[in-house]
N, C-alpha and C positions, 0 to 999 in steps of 0.2 A: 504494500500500500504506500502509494508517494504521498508527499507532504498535503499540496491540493485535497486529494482524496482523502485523508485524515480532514483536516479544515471542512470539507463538504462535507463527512458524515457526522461531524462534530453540532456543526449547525443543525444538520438534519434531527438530531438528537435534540436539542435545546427547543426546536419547535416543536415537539410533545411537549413541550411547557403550556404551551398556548393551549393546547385542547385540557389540561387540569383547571384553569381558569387564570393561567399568570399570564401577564403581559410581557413581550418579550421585540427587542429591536435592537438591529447592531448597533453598535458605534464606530463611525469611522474616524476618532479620534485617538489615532493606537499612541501610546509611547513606548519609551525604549524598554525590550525586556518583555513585550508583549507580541502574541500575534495575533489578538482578536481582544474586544473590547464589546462585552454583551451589555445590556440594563436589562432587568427584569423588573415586573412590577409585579406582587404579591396582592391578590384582589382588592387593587384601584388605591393603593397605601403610595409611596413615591418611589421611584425611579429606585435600585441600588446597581450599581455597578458591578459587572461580575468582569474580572482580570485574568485571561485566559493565555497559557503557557502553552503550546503543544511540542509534546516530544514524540517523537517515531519509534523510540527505543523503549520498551516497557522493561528495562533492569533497572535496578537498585540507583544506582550510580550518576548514570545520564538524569533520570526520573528527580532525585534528591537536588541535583543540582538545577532542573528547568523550576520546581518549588521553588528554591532560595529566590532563584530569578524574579518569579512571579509574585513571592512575598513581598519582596524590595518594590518591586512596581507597582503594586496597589496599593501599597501604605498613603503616599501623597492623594489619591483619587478617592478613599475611603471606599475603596474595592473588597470584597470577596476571591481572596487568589484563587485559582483553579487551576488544571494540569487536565489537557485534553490527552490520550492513550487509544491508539489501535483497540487493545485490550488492557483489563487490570485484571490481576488474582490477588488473593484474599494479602499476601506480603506488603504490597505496594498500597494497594487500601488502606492496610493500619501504619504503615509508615505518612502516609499523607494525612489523615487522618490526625495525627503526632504531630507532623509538624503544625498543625489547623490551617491545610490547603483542601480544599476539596478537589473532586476530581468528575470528568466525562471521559466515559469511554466507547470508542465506535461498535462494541457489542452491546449495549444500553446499560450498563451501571452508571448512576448519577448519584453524587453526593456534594449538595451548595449549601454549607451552616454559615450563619453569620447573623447581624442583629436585624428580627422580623422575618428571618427566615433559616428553614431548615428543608431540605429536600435529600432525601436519603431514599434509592429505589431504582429497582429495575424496571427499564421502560418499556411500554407496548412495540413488539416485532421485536425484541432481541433475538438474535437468533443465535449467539454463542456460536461463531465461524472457530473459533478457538477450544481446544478440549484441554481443558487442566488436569485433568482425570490419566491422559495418557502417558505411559512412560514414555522418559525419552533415553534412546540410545548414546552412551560417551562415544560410540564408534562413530557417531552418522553421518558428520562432514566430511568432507573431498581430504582433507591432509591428513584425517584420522586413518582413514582408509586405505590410502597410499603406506603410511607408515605399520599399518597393519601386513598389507603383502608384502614390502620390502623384509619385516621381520619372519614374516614366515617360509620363505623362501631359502633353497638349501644352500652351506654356502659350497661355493669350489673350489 
């Protein structure tokens, strides 16, 4: 999934806001450290800003640092940070969560806490393109593999 395609299903995501009864409209007033700038309106209450981060990478690391990012830039906007994800599993949840970023994800978990508002929930049509469930193989990449026949391989 490229960056675009994240950003589309990010938004596609936030407008299920609209059919719960929130109000919901971009802003094209981004700054630095942001790449999307939401308001959402909580039934007809005012305007809050949601500060939206997206990272491509759903590990620890990338994830921890687009947070800080997103923290830092919503503080002056009295924003809601956020961390838009391809996918989350439950690690990345309660790490975000810790730091008090919420998070969207293009399989429909949503989580925005802030003052007047809390939204915590899987959205209609997730469809989980992603199985947490499955093992994954240490062997499964291209240099795993190579270095598996070169060792098995007799020598001369």
């Amino acid at each position: 999934m490229n960056l675009q395609e994240l950003h589309s299903d990010i938004l596609g995501r936030l407008e299920h806001l609209a059919e719960a009864g929130f109000g919901y409209r971009l802003s094209h007033a981004l700054n630095p450290g942001l790449d999307m700038l939401v308001e959402i309106q909580p039934d007809g209450a005012e305007w809050i800003p949601i500060a939206i981060g997206v990272c491509r990478n759903p590990r620890r690391g990338p994830v921890r640092d687009i947070a800080e990012q997103v923290l830092t830039a919503a503080k002056p906007l009295g924003g809601i940070p956020v961390v838009g994800l391809p996918r989350i599993g439950p690690g990345l949840r309660k790490l975000l969560r810790h730091l008090g970023v919420g998070y969207i994800s293009a399989d429909g978990q949503i989580y925005i806490r802030g003052p007047g508002i809390l939204i915590d929930r899987e959205l209609p049509g997730s469809e989980h393109k992603f199985h947490w469930d499955q093992q994954s193989n240490p062997f499964a990449d291209k240099s795993s593999l190579q270095i598996g026949r070169a060792s098995c391989r007799e020598r001369v």
